[in-house]
VMD Tcl script that draws the C-alpha trace (Angstrom):
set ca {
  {-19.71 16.13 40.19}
  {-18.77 13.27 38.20}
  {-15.37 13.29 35.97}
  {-16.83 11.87 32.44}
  {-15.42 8.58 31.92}
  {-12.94 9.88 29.11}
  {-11.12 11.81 31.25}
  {-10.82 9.42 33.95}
  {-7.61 7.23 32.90}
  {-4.17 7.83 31.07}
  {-3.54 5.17 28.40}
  {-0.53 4.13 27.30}
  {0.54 4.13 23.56}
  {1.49 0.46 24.41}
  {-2.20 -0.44 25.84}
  {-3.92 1.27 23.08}
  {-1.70 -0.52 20.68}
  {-2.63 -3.86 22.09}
  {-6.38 -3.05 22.17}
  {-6.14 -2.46 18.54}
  {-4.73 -5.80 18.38}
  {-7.25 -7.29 20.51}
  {-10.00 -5.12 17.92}
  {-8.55 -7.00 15.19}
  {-8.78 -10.55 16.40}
  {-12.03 -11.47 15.37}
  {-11.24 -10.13 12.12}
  {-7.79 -11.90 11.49}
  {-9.21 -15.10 12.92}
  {-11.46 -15.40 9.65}
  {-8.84 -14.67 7.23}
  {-6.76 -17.50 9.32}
  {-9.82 -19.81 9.83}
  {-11.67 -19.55 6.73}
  {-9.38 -17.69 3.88}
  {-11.63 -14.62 4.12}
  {-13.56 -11.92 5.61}
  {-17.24 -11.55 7.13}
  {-19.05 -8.73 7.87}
  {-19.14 -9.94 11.54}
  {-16.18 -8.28 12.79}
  {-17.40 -4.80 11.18}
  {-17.63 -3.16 14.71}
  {-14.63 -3.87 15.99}
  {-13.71 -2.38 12.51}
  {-14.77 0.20 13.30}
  {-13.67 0.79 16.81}
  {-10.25 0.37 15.79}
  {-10.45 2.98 12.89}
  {-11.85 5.27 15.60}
  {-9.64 4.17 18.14}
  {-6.45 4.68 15.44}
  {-8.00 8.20 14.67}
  {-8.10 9.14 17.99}
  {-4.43 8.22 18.30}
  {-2.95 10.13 15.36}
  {-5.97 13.05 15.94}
  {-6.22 13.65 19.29}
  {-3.40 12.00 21.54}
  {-0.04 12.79 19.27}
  {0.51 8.82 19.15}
  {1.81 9.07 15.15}
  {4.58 10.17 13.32}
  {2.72 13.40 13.03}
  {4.34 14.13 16.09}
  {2.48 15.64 19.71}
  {-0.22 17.87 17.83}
  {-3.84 17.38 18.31}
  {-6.10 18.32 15.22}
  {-9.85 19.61 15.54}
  {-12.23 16.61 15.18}
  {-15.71 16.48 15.58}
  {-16.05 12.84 15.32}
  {-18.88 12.47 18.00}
  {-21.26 14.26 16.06}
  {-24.08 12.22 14.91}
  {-25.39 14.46 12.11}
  {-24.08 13.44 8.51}
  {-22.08 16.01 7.03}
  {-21.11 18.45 10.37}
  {-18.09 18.03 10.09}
  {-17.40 19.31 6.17}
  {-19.81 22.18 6.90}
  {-17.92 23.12 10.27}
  {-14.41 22.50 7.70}
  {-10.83 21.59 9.52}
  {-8.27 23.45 11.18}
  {-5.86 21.70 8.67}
  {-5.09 20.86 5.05}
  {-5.96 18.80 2.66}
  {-2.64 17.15 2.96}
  {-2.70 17.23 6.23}
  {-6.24 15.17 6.24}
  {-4.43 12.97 3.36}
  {-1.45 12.39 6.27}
  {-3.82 11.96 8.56}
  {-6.02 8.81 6.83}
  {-2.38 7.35 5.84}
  {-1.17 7.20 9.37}
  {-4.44 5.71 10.56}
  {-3.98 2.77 7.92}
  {-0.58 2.09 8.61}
  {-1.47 1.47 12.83}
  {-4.36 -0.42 11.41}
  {-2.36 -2.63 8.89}
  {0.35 -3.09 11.32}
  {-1.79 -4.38 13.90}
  {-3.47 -6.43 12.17}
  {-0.47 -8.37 10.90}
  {0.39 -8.30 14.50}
  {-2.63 -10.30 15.06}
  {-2.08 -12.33 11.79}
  {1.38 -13.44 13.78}
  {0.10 -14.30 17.32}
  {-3.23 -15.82 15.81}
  {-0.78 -17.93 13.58}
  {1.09 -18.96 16.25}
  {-1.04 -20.02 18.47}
  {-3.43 -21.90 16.30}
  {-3.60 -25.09 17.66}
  {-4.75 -23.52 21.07}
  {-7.19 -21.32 18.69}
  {-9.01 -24.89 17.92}
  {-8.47 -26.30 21.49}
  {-10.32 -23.75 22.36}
  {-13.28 -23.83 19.72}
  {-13.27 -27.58 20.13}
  {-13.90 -26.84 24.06}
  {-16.63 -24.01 23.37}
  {-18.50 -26.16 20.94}
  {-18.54 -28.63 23.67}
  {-19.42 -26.41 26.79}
  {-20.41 -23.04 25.28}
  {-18.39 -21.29 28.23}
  {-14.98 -21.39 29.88}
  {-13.80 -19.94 32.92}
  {-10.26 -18.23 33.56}
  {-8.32 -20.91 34.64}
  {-9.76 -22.90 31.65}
  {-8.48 -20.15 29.30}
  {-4.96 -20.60 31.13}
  {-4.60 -24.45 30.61}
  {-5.31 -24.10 27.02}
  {-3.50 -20.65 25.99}
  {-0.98 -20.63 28.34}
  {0.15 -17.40 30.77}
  {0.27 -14.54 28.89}
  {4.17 -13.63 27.95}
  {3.57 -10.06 28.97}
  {0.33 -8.79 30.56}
  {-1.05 -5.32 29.67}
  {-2.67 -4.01 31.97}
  {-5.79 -1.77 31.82}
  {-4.74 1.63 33.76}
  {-5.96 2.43 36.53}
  {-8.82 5.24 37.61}
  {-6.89 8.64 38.52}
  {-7.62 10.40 42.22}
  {-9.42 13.17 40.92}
  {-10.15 14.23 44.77}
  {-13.74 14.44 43.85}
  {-16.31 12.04 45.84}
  {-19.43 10.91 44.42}
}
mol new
graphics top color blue
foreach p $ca { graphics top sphere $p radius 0.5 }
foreach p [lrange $ca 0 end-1] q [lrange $ca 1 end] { graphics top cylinder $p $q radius 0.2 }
display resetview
């Protein structure tokens, strides 16, 4: 028996909070690059959102404090959740959406700052892509530079069970 893949790793709240980050690149690149916003980036819009829901939700990553709410948030049918209702309230929901746009909004101007930062390697880096189309690792390194302080992706859990 296979664990499913959700339960297979421990996240950090520093990981996840990078991820979102990471989500939010495309997005804040745009706003940097251009002056506004395309609908390209509108999955990883919506990964983060997810992502920050799960967070607040789920994991007890927000100011809510360790609680996990009922969500049914994998359900594919429109409207299941307001027919199956909450095991909250109204402002609960209302605390809920605010803490989901305040991780969102404060990762993103995280972004805004290390996209701003490092814009010159930004268009190094275009420059080299418009050139080549692809760059390997150690490419990546000699323009960006070492990362200050990796994150690492966790690692899979023993679960004892052998496939």
């Amino acid at each position: 028996m296979n664990m499913p893949e959700e339960d297979r790793y421990n996240y950090s709240r520093t990981y996840l909070m990078a991820r979102l980050e990471v989500m939010l690149g495309g997005l804040t690149a745009e706003e940097i690059v251009f002056g506004e916003m395309t609908t390209g980036a509108e999955n990883d819009l919506v990964e983060a959102t997810r992502l920050a829901k799960r967070m607040i939700t789920r994991w007890g990553m927000g100011e809510l404090g360790p609680i996990a709410f009922k969500t049914d948030e994998e359900q594919p049918f429109l409207g299941y959740e307001l027919a199956q209702g909450r095991d909250y309230s109204e402002s609960t929901a209302a605390r809920v959406d605010q803490e989901v746009q305040k991780l969102i909004a404060d990762r993103h101007e995280a972004a805004f700052r290390t996209i701003s930062s490092k814009r010159k390697q930004l268009d190094r880096m275009v420059e080299e892509l418009l050139q080549r189309e692809t760059l390997d690792h150690a490419e990546l390194l000699q323009i960006l530079g070492a990362r200050e302080k990796p994150i690492h992706a966790p690692e899979a859990k023993e679960t004892g069970v052998r496939s």
